[in-house]
DSSP file (Angstrom, degrees, kcal/mol; ACC not computed):
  #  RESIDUE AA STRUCTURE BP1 BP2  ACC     N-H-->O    O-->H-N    N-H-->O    O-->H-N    TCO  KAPPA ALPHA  PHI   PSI    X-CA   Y-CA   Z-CA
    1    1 A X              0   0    0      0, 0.0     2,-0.0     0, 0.0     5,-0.0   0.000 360.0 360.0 360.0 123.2    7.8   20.2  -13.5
    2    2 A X    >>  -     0   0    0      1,-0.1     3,-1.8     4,-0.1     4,-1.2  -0.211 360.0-100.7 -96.0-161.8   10.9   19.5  -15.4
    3    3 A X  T 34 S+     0   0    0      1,-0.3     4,-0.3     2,-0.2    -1,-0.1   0.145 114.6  56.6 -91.5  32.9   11.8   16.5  -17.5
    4    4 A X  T 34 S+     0   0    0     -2,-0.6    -1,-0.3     2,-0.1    -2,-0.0   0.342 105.3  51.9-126.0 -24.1   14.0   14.7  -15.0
    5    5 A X  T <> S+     0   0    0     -3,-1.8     4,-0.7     2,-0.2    -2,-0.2   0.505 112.2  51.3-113.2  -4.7   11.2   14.6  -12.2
    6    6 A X  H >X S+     0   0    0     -4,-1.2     3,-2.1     2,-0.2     4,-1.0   0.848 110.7  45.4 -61.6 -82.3    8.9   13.1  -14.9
    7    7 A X  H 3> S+     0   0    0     -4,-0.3     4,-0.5     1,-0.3    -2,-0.2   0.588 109.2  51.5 -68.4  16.2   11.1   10.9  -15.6
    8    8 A X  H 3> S+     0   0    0      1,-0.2     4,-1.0     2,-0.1    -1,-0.3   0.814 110.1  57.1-103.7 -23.5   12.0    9.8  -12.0
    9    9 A X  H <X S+     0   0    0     -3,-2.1     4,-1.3    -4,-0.7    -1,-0.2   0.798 103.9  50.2 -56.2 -22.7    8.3    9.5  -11.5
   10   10 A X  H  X S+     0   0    0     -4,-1.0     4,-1.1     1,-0.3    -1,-0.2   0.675 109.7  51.6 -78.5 -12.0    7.8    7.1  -14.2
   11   11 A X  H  < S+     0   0    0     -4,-0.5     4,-0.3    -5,-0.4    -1,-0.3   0.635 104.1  46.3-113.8   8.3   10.0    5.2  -13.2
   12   12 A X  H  X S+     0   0    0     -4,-1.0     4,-0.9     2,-0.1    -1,-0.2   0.661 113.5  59.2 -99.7 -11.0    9.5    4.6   -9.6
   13   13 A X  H  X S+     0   0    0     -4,-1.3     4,-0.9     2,-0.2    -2,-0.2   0.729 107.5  43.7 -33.2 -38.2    6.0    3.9  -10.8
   14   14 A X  H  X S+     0   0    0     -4,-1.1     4,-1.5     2,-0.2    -1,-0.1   0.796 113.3  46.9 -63.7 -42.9    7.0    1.4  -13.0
   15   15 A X  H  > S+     0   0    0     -4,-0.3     4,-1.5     2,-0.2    -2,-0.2   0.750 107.7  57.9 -92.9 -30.4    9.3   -0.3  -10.8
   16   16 A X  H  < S+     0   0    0     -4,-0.9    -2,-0.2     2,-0.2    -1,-0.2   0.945 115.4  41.1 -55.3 -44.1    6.6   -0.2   -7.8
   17   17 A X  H >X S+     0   0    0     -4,-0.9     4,-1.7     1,-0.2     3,-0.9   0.834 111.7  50.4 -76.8 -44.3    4.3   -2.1  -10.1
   18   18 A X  H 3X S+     0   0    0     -4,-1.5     4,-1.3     1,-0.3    -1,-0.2   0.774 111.5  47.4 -80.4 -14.6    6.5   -4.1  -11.4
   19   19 A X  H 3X S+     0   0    0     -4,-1.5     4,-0.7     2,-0.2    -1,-0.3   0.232 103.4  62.9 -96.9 -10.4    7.9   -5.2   -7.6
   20   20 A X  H X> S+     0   0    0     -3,-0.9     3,-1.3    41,-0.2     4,-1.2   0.900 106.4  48.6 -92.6 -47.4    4.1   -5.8   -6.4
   21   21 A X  H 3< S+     0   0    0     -4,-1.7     3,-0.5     1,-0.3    -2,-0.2   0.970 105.7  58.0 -39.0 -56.6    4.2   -8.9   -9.5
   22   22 A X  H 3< S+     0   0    0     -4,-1.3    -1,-0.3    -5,-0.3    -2,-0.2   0.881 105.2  43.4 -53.9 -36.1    7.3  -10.0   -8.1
   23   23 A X  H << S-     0   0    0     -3,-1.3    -1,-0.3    -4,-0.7    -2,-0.2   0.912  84.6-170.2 -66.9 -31.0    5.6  -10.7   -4.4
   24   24 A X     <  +     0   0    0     -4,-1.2     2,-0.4    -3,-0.5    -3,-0.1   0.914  58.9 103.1  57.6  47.2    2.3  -12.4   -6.4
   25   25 A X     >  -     0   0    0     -5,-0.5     4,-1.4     1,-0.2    -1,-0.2  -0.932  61.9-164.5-144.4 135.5    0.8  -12.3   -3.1
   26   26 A X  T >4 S+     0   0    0     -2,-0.4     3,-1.0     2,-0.2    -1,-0.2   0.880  98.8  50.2 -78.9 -82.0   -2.3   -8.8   -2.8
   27   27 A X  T >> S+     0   0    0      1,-0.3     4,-5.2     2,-0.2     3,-3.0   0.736 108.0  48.3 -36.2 -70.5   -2.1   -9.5    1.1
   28   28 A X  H 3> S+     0   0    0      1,-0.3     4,-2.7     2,-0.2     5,-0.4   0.926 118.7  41.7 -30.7 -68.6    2.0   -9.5    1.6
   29   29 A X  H << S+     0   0    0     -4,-1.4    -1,-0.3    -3,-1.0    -2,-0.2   0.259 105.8  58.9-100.1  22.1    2.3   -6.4   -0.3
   30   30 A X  H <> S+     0   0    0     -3,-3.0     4,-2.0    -4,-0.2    -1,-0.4   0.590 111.3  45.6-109.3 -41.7   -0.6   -4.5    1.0
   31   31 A X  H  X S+     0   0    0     -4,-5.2     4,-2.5     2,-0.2    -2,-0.2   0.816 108.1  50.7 -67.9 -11.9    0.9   -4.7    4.3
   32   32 A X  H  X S+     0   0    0     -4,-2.7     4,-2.9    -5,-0.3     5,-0.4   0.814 114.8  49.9 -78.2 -36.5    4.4   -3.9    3.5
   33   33 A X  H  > S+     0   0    0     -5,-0.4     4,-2.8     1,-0.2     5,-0.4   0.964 110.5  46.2 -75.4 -10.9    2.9   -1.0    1.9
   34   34 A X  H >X>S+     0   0    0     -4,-2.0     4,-4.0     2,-0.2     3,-1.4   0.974 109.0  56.1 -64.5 -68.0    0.8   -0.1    4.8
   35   35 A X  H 3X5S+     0   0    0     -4,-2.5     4,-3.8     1,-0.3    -1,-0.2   0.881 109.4  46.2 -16.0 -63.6    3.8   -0.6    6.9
   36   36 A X  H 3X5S+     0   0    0     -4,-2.9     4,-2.3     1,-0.2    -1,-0.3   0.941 108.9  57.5 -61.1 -41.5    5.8    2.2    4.5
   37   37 A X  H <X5S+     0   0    0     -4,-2.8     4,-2.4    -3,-1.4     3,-0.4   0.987 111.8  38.2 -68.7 -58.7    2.9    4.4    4.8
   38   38 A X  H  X5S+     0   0    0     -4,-4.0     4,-0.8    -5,-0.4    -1,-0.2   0.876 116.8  50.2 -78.1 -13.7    3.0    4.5    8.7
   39   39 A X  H  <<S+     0   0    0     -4,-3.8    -1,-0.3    -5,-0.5    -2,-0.2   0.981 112.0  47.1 -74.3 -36.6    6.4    4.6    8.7
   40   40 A X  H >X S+     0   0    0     -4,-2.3     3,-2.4    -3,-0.4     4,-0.7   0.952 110.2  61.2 -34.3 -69.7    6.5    7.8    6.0
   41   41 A X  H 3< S+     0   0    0     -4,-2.4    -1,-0.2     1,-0.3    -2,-0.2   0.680  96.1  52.4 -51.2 -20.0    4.1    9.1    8.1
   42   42 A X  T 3< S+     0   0    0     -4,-0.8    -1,-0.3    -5,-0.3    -2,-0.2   0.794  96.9  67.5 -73.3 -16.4    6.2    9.3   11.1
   43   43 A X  T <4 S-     0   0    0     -3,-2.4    -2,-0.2    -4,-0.2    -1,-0.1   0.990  89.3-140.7 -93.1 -60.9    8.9   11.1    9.5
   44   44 A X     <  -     0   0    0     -4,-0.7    -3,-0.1     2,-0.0    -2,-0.1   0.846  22.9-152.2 123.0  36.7    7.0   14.2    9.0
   45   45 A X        -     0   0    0     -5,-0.3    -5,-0.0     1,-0.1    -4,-0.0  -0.015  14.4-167.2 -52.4 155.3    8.7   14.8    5.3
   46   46 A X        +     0   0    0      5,-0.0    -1,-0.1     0, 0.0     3,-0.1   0.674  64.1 100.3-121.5 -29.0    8.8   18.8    4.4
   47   47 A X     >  -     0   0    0      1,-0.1     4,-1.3     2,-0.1     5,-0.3  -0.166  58.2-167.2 -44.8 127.9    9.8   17.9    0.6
   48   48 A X  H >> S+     0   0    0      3,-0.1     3,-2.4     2,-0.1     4,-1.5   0.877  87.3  55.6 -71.8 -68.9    6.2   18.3   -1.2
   49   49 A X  H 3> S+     0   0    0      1,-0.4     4,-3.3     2,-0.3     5,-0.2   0.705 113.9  31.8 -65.8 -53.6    8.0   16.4   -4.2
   50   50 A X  H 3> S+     0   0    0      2,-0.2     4,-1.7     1,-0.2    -1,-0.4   0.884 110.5  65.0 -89.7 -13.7    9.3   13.2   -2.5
   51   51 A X  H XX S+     0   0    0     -3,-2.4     4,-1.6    -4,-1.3     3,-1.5   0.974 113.2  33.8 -35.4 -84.6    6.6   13.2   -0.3
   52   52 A X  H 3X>S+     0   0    0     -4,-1.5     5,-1.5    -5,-0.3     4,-1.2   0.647 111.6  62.5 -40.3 -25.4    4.5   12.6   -3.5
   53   53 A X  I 3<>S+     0   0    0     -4,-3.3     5,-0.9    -5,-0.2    -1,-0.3   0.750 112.9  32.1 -72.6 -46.1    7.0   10.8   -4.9
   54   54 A X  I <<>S+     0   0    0     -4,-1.7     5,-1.8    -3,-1.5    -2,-0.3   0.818 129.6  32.3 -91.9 -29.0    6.7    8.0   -2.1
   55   55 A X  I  <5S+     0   0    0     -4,-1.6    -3,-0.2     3,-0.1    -2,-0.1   0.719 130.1  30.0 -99.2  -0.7    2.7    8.2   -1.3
   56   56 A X  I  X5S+     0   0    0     -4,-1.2     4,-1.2    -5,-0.4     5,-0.4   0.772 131.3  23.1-125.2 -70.0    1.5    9.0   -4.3
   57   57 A X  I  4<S+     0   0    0     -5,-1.5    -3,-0.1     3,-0.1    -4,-0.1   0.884 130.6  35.8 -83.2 -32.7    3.5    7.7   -7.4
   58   58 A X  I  4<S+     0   0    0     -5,-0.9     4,-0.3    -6,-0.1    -4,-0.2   0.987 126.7  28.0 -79.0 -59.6    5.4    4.5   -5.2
   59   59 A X  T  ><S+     0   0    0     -5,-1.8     4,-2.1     2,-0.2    -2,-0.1   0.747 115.6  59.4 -64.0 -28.5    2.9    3.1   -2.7
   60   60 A X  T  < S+     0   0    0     -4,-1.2    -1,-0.2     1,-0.2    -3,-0.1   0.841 116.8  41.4 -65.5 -38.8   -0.2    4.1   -4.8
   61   61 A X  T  4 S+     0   0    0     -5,-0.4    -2,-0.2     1,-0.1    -1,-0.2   0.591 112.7  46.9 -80.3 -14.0    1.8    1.6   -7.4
   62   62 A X  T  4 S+     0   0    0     -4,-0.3     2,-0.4     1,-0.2    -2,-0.2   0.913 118.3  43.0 -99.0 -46.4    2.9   -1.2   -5.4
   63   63 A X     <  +     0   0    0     -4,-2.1     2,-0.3   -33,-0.1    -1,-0.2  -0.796  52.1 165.8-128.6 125.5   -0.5   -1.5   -3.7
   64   64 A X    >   -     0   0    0     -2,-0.4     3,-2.4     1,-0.1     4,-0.1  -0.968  31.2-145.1-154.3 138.2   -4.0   -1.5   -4.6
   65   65 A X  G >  S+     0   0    0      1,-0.3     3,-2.2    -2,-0.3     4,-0.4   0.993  94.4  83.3 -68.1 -47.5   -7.5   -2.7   -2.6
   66   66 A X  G >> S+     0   0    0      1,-0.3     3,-1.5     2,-0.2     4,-0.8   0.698  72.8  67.2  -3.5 -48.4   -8.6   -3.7   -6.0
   67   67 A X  G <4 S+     0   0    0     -3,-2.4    -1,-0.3     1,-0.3     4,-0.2   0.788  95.5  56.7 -63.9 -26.4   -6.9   -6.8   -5.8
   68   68 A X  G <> S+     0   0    0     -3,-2.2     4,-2.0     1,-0.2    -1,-0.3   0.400  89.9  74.9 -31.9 -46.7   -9.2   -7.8   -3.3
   69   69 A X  H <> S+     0   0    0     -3,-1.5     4,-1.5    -4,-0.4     5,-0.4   0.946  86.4  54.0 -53.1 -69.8  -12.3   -7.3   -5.3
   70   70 A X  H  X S+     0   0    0     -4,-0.8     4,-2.9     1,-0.3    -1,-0.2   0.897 120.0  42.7 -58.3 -43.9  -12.4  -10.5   -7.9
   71   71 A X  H  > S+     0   0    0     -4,-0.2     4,-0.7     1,-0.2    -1,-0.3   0.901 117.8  37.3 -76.8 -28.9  -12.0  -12.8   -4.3
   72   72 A X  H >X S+     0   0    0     -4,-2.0     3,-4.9    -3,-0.4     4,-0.9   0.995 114.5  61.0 -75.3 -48.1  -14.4  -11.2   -1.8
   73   73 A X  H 3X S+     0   0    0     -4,-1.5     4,-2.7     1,-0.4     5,-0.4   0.874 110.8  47.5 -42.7 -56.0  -17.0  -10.5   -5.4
   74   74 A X  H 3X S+     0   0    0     -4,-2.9     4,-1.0    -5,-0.4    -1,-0.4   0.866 101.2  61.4 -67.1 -22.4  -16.8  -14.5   -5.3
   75   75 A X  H <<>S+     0   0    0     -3,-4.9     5,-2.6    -4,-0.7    -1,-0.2   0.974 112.3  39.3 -39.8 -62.3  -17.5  -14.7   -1.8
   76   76 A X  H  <5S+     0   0    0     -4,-0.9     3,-0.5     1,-0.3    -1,-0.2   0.654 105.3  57.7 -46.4 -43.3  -20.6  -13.2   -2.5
   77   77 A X  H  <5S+     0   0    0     -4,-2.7    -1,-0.3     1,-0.2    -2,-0.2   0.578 110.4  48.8 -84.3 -16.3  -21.8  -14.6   -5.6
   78   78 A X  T  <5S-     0   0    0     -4,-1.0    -1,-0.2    -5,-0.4    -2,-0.2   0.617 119.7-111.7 -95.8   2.0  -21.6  -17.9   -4.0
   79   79 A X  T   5 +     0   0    0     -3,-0.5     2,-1.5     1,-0.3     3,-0.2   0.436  66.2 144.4  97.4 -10.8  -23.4  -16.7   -0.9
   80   80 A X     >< +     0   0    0     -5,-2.6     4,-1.4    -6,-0.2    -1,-0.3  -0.716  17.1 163.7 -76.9  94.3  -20.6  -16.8    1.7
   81   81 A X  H  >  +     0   0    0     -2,-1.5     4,-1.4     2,-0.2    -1,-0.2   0.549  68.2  41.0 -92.2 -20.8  -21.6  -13.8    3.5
   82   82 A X  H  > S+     0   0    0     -3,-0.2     4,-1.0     2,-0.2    -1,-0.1   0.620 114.2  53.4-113.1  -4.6  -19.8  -14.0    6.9
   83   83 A X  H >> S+     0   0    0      2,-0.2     4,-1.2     3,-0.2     3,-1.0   0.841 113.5  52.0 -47.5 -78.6  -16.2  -15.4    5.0
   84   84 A X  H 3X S+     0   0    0     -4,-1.4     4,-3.4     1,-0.2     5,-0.5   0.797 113.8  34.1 -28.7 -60.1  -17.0  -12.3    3.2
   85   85 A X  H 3X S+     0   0    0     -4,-1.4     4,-3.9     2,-0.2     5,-0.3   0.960 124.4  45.6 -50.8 -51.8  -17.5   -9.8    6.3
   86   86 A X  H <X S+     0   0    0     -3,-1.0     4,-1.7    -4,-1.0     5,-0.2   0.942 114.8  48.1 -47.9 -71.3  -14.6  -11.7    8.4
   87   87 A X  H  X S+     0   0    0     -4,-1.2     4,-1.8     1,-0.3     3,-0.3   0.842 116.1  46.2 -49.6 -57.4  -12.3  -11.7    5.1
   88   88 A X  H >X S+     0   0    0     -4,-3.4     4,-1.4    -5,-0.3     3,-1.0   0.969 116.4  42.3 -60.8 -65.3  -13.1   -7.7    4.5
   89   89 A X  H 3< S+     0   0    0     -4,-3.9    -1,-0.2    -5,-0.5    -2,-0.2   0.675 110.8  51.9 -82.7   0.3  -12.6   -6.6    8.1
   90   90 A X  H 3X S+     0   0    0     -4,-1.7     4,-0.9    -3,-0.3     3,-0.3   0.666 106.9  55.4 -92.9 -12.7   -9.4   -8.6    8.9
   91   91 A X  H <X S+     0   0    0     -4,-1.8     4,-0.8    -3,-1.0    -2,-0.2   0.659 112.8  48.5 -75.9 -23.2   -7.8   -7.2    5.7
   92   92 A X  H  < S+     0   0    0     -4,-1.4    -2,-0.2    -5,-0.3    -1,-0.2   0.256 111.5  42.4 -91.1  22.2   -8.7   -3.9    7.3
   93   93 A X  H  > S+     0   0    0     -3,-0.3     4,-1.1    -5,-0.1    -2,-0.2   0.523 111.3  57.2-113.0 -31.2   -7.5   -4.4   10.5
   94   94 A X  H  X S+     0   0    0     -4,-0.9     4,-0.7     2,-0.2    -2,-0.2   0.844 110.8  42.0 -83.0 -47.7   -4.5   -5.9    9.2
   95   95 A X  H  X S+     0   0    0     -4,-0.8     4,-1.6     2,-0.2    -1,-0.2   0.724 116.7  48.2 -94.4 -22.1   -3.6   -2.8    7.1
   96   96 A X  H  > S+     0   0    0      1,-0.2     4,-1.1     2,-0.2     5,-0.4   0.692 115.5  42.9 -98.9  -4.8   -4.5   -0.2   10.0
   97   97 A X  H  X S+     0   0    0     -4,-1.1     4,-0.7     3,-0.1    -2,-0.2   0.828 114.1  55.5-100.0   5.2   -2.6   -2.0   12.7
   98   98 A X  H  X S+     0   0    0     -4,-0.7     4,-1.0     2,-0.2    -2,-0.2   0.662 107.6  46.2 -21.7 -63.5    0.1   -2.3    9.8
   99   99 A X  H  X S+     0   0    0     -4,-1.6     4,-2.0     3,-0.2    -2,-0.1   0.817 113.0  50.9 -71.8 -34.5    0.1    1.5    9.4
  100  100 A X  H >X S+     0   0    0     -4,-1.1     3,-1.5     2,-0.2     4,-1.2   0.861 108.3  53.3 -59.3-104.1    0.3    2.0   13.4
  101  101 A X  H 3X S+     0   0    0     -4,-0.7     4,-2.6    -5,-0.4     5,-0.4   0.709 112.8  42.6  -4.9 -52.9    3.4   -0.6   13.5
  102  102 A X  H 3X S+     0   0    0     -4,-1.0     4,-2.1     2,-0.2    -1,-0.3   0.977 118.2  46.2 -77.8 -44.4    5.4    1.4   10.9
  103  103 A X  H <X S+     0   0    0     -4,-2.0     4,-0.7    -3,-1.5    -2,-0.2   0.937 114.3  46.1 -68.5 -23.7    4.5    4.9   12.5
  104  104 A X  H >X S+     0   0    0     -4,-1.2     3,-2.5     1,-0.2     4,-0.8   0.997 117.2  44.2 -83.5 -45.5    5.2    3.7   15.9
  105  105 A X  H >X S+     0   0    0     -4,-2.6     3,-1.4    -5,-0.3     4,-1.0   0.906 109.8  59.8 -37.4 -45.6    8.8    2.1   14.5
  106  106 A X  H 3< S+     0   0    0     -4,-2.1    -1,-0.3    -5,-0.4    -2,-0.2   0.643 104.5  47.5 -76.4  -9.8    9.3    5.2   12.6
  107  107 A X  H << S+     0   0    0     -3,-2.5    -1,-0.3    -4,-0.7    -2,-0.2   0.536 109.5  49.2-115.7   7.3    9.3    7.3   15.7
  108  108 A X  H << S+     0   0    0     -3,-1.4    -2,-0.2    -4,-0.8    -3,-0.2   0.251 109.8  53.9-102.3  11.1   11.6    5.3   17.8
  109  109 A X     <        0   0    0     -4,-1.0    -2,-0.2    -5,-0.3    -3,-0.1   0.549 360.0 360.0 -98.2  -3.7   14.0    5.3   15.0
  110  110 A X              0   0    0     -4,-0.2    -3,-0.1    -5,-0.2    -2,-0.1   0.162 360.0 360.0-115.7 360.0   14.0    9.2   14.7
């Protein structure tokens, strides 16, 4: 790999990360990335590089379940067990009918 596609990874890494701060909100910006994911997916990219470049180095940086952790962990520790379950499977329904919405957009725009 040469030293121009380093640095174009670091720096849409950077910028991914630094653009997830700017929304301050884990929810927002796990569905926009879900969105981009099914929409990516629709396109069928043949580039390995910008493939990787967008699922790997951007979305993998803009979005993370992690964020999730510290609130459902308090769910728990205080004993709210069906917030918890509710909270956990509507942030995964949200993100796979998210990823559907962007594929299905992404194949009536191609």
């Amino acid at each position: 790999m040469n030293f121009l596609r380093i640095c174009l990874l670091i720096i849409v890494s950077y910028s991914s990360a630094l653009l997830r701060l700017y929304f301050n909100n884990i929810l927002l910006v796990s569905l926009i990335a879900s969105f981009i994911y099914g929409f990516c997916l629709s396109l069928k990219i043949k580039n390995s590089f910008l493939e990787n470049l967008i699922f790997i180095y951007f979305l993998s940086s803009f979005t993370t379940f992690s964020g999730f952790i510290p609130y459902l962990a308090e769910l728990v520790i205080e004993g709210n067990y069906l917030t918890f379950f509710v909270y956990l499977n509507l942030i995964i329904i949200l993100n796979i009918f998210f990823i559907y919405c962007g594929f299905i957009f992404g194949k009536n725009k191609t």
